[in-house]
N, C-alpha and C positions, 0 to 999 in steps of 0.2 A: 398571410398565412390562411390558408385553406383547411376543409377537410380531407384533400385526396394527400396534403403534406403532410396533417399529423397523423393520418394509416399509414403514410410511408414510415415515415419518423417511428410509428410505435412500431411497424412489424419490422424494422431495421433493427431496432434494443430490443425486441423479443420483450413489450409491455403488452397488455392487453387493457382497454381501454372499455366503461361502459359505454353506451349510442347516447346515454343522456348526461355524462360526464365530456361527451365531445365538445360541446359549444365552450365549455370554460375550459377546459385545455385545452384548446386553438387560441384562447386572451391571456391564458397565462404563457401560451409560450408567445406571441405576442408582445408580453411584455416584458418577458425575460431579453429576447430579441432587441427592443427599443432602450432599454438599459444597457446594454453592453456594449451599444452600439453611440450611446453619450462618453463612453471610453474612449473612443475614435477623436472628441473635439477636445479631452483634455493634452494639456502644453507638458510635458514629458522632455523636454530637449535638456534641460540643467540638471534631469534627476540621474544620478548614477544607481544603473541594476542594483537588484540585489542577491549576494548569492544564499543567504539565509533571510527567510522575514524575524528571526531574530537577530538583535542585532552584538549576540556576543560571539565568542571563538571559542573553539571549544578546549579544553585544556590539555597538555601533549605531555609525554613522559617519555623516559629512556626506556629500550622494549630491552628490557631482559628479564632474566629470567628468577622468581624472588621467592618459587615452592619447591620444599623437599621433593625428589623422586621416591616414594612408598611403595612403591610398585610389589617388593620384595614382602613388604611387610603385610599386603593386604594378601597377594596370593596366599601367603602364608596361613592366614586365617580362610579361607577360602575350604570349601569342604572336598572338593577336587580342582588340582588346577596341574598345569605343567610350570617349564619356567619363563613363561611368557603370558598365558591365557588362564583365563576358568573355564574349566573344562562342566560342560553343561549333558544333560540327556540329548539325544535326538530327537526331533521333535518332527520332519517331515523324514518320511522315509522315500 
């Protein structure tokens, strides 16, 4: 890792970077780099994915439907409405 990668790298993510913050972000991405890349020698062949890192499910219910329709009763109380909507001012003309 160089300096002409981490200006690419930073003007790529739109970071801006100090000139005297360069030397140590060039070793920390360095070793961000050398870390992820010991991912590469770990033995993964017997481990089955996973499709949550938790390891429960989540719980499931019959989809109906279990609220009163009010609909009637809030118009109602509504300061202007029709039989559908609340009827409101205009507000762009």
């Amino acid at each position: 890792m160089d300096k002409e990668t981490v200006t690419t790298i930073s003007n790529l993510s739109r970071l801006a970077f100090d000139k005297e913050n360069e030397e140590k972000i060039t070793k920390d991405l360095e070793n961000i780099i050398k870390f992820v890349d010991q991912l590469d020698s770990v033995d993964t062949s017997n481990i089955e994915p996973l499709t949550s890192p938790l390891e429960k499910t989540a719980k499931t219910r019959a989809d109906e439907v279990t609220s009163k329709n009010r609909k009637e009763k809030f118009l109602k109380n509504a300061p202007n409405a029709n039989e559908d909507y609340f009827l409101v001012p205009r507000v762009v003309e």
